[in-house]
N, C-alpha and C positions, 0 to 999 in steps of 0.2 A: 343846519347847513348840510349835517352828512347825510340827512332822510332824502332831501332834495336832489344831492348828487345822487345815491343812489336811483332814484326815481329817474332822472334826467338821462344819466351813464347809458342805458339801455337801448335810447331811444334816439340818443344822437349816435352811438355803434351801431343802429340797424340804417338810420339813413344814410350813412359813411356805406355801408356795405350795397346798398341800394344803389344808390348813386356813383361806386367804381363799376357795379354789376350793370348798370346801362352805358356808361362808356367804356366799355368790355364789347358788349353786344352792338353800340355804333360801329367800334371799331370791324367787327365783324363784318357786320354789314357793308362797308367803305372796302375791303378786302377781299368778298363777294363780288362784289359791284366790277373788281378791276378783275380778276380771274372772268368771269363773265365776260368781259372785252375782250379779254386776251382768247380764250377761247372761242369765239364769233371771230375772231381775225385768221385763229388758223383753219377751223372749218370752212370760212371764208377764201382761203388760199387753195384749197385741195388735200389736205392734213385731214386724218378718216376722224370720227369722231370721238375714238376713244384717246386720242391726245387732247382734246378737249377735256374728256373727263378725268385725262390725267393732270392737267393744269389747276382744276376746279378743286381736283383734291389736296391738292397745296393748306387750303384753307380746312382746318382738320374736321373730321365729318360732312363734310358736305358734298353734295351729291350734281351731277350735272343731267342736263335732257339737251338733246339737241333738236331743234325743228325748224323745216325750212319753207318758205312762204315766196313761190315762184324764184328767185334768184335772191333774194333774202334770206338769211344764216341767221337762226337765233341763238344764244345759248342760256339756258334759265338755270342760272346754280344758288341751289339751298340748303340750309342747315339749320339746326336746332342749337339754339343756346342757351342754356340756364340763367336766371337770373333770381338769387335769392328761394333756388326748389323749385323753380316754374318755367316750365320750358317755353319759351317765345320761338317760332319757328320766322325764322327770314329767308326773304328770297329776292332775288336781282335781274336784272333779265338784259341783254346788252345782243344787240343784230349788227350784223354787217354783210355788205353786197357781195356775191359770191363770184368768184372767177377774178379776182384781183388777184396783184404781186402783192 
């Protein structure tokens, strides 16, 4: 019984660790996703674009671009997140129409 557990111990602590480290990285992503809106709404408003990428920064490392597509506001914010030694790079992308209140 204790050769088993140790055999088994290892392998159910890496998919625990697996499995918090992708819903870590969801979360990120969902996190992303709203800073990215919120950021298209104030670029969207007349807000210059580096409060975009001060918003964007909220979420730790991650970086914003802003681009705009005739009266379309984009804002793409991305970051790198570990998971288990391996970086996954996510990215979000959220527009809004420009010259709004």
């Amino acid at each position: 019984m204790a050769a088993e557990l140790a055999v088994a111990l290892p392998a159910v602590v890496i998919v625990v660790a697996l499995g918090i480290g992708g819903l870590m990285a969801a979360a990120t992503q969902v996190r992303l996703q709203d800073v990215a809106a919120d950021g298209a709404r104030l670029v969207a408003r007349g807000e210059p674009d580096g409060r975009a990428a001060g918003v964007v920064a909220q979420v730790g490392g991650a970086r914003a671009a802003v681009s705009w597509s005739g009266e379309l506001v984009c804002v793409t914010a991305s970051a790198d997140v570990r998971v288990a030694g391996v970086a996954l790079p996510l990215r979000a992308v959220s527009c809004a129409l420009g010259g709004g209140l």
